[in-house]
C-alpha positions in Angstrom: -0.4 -62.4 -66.7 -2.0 -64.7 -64.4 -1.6 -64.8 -60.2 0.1 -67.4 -60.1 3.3 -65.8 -62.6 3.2 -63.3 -60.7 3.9 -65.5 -57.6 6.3 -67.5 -59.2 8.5 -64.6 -60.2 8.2 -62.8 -56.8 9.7 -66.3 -55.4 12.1 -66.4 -57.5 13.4 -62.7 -56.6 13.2 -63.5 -52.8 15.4 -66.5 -54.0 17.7 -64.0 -55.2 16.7 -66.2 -58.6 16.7 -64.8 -62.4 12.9 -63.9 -63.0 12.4 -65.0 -66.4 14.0 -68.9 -65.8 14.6 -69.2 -62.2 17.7 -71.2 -62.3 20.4 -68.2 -62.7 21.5 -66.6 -59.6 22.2 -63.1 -59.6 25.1 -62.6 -57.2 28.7 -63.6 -57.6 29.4 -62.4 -54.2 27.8 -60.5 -51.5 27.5 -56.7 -53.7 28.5 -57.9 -56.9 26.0 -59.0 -59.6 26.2 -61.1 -62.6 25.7 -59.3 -65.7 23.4 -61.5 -67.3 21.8 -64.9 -66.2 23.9 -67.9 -67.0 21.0 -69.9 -68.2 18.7 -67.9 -70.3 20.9 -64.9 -70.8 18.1 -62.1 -69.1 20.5 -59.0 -69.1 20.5 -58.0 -65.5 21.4 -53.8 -65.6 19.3 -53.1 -68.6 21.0 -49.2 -68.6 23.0 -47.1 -66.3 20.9 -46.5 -62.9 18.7 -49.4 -63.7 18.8 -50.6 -59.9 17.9 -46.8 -58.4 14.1 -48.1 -57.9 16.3 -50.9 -55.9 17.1 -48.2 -53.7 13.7 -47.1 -52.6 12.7 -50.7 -51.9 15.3 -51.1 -49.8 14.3 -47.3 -48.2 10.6 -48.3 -48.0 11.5 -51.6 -46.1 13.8 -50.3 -43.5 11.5 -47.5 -42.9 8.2 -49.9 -42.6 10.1 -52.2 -40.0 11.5 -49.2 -37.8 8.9 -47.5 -37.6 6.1 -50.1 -36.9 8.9 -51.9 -34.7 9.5 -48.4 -32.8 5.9 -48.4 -32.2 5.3 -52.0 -31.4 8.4 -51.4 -28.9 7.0 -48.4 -27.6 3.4 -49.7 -26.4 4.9 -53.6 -25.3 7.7 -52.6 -23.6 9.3 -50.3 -21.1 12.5 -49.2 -22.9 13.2 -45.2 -22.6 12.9 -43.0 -26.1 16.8 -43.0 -25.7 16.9 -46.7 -25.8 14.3 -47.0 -28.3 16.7 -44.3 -30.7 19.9 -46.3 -30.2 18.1 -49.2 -31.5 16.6 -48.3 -34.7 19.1 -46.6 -35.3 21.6 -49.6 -35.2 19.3 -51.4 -37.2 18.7 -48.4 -39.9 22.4 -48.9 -40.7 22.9 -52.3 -40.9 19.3 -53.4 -42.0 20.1 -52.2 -45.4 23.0 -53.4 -45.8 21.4 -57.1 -45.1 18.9 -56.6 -47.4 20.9 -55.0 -50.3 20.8 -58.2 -52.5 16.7 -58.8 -51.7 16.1 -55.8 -52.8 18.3 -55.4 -55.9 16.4 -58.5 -56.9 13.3 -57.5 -56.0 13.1 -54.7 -58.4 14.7 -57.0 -60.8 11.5 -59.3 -60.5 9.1 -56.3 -60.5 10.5 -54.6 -63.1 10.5 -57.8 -65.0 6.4 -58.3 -64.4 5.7 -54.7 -65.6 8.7 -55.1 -68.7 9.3 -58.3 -69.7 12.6 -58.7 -72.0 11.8 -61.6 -74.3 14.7 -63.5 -75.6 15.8 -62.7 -78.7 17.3 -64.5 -81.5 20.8 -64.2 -80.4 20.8 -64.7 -76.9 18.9 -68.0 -77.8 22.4 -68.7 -79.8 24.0 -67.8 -76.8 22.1 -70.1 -74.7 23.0 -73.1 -77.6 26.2 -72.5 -77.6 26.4 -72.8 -73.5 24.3 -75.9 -73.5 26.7 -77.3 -76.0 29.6 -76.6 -74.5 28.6 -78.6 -71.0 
């Protein structure tokens, strides 16, 4: 796989994007996914607990940002250790929560670069059939 796949599919997880084909979205609302892309028919949840790596990505990310912004905070500015604790803590709990969907697809987009699934003779009916029906 070359650089710049791996770019393109990264981009298209930041997008919140399907990784094989870019143009299926992954949400139907703010928590709830699509099961499969509406375009090229990627299956989303390949098995049960498919998204717990989606889980430390999110954990790595808060953790990164609190942590470097606690120290950043701590040498620029004059706020008390109290202050500084409020803070990060506020944004420990609603951080995640923001970043829920970037990191489900994320992982989605990873997992995708290590394990592509190639389409397969009848999801490429399925995607006939759609395109057919428009």
């Amino acid at each position: 796989m070359r650089i710049r796949d791996i770019g393109r599919i990264l981009s298209r997880g930041a997008r919140l994007r399907c990784p094989r084909c870019g143009e299926g979205v992954l949400f139907a609302g703010f928590f709830s996914m699509h099961t499969q892309c509406s375009h090229c028919v990627l299956t989303f949840e390949r098995e049960q607990g498919y998204f717990v790596g989606a889980i430390y990505v999110n954990y790595a990310a808060t953790t990164l940002i609190a942590i470097t912004g606690f120290l950043a905070l701590d040498y620029f500015a004059s706020l008390s250790l109290s202050q500084q604790l409020l803070l990060w803590e506020s944004f420990a709990i609603v951080f995640p929560l923001f970043f829920f969907r970037y990191s489900r697809s994320l992982w989605l987009s990873i997992d995708y670069l290590f394990n592509p699934a190639e389409p397969t003779a009848s999801n490429n009916l399925l995607v006939l059939r759609r395109k057919s029906d428009q």
